[in-house]
C-alpha positions in Angstrom: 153.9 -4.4 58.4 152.5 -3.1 55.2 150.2 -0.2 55.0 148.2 -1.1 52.3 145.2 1.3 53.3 147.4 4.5 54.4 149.2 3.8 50.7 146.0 3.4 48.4 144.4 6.3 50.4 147.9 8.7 49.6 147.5 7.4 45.8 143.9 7.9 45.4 143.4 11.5 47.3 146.3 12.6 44.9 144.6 10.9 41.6 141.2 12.8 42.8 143.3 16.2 43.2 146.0 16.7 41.0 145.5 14.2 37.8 144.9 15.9 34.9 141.3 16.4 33.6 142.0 15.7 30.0 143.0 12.0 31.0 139.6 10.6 30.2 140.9 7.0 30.1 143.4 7.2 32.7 141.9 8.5 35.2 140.6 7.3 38.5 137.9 4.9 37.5 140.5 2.9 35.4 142.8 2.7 38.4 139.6 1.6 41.0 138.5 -0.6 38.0 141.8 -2.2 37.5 142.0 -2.9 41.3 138.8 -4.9 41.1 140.2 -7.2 38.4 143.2 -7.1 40.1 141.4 -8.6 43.5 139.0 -11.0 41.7 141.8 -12.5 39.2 144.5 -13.0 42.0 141.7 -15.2 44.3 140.9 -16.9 41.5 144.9 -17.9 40.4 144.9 -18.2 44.0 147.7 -15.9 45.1 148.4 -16.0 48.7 147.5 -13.0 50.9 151.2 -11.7 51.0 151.7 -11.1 47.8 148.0 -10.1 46.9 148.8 -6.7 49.3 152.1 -6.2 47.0 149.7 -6.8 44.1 146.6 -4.7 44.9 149.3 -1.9 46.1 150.8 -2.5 42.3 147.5 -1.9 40.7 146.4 1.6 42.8 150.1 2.8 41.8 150.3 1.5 38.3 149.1 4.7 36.5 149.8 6.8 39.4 153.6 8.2 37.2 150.4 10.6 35.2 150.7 12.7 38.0 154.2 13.3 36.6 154.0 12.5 32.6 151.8 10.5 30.3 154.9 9.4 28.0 156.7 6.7 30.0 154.4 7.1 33.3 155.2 3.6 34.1 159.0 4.8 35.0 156.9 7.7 36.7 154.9 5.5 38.8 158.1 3.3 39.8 159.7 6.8 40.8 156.7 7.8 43.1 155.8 4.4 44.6 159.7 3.5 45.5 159.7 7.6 47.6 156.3 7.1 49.1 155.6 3.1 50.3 158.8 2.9 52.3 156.7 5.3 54.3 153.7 2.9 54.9 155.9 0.6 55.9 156.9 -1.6 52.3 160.5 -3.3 52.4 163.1 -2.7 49.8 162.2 -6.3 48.8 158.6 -5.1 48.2 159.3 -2.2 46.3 161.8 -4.6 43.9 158.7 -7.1 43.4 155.8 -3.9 42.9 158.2 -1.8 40.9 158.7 -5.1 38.6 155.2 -5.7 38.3 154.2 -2.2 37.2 156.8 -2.4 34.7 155.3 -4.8 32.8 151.8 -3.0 32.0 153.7 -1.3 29.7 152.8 -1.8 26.2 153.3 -4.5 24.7 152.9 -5.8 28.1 155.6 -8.4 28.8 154.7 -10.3 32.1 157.3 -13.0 33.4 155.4 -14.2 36.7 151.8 -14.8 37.8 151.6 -11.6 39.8 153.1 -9.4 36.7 149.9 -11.8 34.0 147.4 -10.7 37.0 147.9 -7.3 36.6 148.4 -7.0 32.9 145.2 -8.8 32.6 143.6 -6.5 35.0 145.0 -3.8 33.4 143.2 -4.9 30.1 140.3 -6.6 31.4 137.7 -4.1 29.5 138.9 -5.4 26.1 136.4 -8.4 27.0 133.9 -6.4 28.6 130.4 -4.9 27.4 131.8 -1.2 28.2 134.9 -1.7 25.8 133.3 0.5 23.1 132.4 3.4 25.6 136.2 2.9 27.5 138.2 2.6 24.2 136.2 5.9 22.9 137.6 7.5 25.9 141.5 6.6 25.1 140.9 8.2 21.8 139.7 11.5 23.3 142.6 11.4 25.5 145.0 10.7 22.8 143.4 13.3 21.0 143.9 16.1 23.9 147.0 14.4 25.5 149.1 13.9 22.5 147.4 16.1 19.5 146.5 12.8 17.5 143.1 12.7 16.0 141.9 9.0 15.1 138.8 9.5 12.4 136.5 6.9 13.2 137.8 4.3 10.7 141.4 4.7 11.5 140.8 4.1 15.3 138.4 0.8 14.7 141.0 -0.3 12.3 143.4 0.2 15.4 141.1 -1.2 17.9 140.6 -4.8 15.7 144.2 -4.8 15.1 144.9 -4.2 18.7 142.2 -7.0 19.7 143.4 -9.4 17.1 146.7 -9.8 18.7 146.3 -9.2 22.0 146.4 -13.1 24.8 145.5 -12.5 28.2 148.2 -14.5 30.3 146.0 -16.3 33.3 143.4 -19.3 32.6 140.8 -16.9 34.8 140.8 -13.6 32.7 140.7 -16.3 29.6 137.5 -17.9 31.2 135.8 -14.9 32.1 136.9 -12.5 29.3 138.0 -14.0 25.8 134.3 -14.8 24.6 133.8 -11.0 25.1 136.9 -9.8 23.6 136.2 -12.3 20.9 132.4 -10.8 20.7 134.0 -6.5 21.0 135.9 -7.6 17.6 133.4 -9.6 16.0 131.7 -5.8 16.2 134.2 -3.9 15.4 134.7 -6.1 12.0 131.2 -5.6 11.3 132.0 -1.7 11.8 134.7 -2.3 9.0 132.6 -4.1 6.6 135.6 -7.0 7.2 
């Protein structure tokens, strides 16, 4: 039997102690925020209660590898979840499907099955929310400190409309609830441009 609340509460009293301050976007929020997506887009594709536990474990552990590295943490967070959830009681057969679906947050995100499109979505669902200027502000601080790359404000808006130009949300329910606002955040950030 999976112990879905013994994992999530060893993930999330590590993210609240050891994460890195200067992860401004990655950082616990983003992980309790990508949970709640995660929960609301799975009982709306209506995803049975199994798989919504290997799911919901997949979103508290998808960023969890920044413990460990910010280049590649999705390898990271594989590594730590496949050491620590056979220890709340996960199957190898669960860590194969949670490990998969982790996998493909990575960008360009690449999901192949409804729980991997939940999670991506979920994983992006602020790109067609009201607080996408204040989160995507946040990445670029983090980029700035994590990575030494300073975006001037035209260069990261002229990243931020290209990124919002191409990016699809997989499921029909993050399409309902969140393309008008994606399609509203880039409607702004062309006006930004003078576009």
């Amino acid at each position: 039997m999976n112990d879905l609340k013994g994992a999530t509460d060893y993930i999330l009293n590590r993210i609240k102690k050891e994460l890195n301050p200067s992860l401004y976007y990655h950082d616990l929020n983003h992980t309790l925020d990508v949970v709640k997506a995660c929960r609301h887009y799975a009982q709306m594709e209506g995803i049975d209660q199994s798989d919504q536990i290997l799911l919901e474990t997949a979103a508290y552990f998808h960023d969890a590898g920044m413990l460990k590295a910010y280049i590649n943490h999705e390898e990271a967070s594989v590594e730590l979840l496949q050491q620590v959830l056979p220890g709340y009681g996960y199957s190898h057969r669960d860590l194969e499907v949670i490990s998969c679906v982790v996998m493909k947050t990575k960008l360009p995100q690449s999901a192949i099955n409804l729980m991997g499109e939940v999670l991506c979505d979920a994983d992006l669902d602020y790109l067609g929310r009201p607080d996408f200027f204040m989160i995507s502000h946040r990445l670029r601080y983090e980029w700035e400190l994590m990575l030494g790359k300073f975006y001037g404000l035209k260069e990261w808006y002229e990243l931020q409309y290209d990124f919002l130009s191409k990016h699809k949300y997989y499921t029909r329910s993050a399409r309902m609830l969140r393309n008008e606002g994606k399609e509203k955040n880039l409607a702004e950030v062309k006006l930004i441009l003078g576009k």
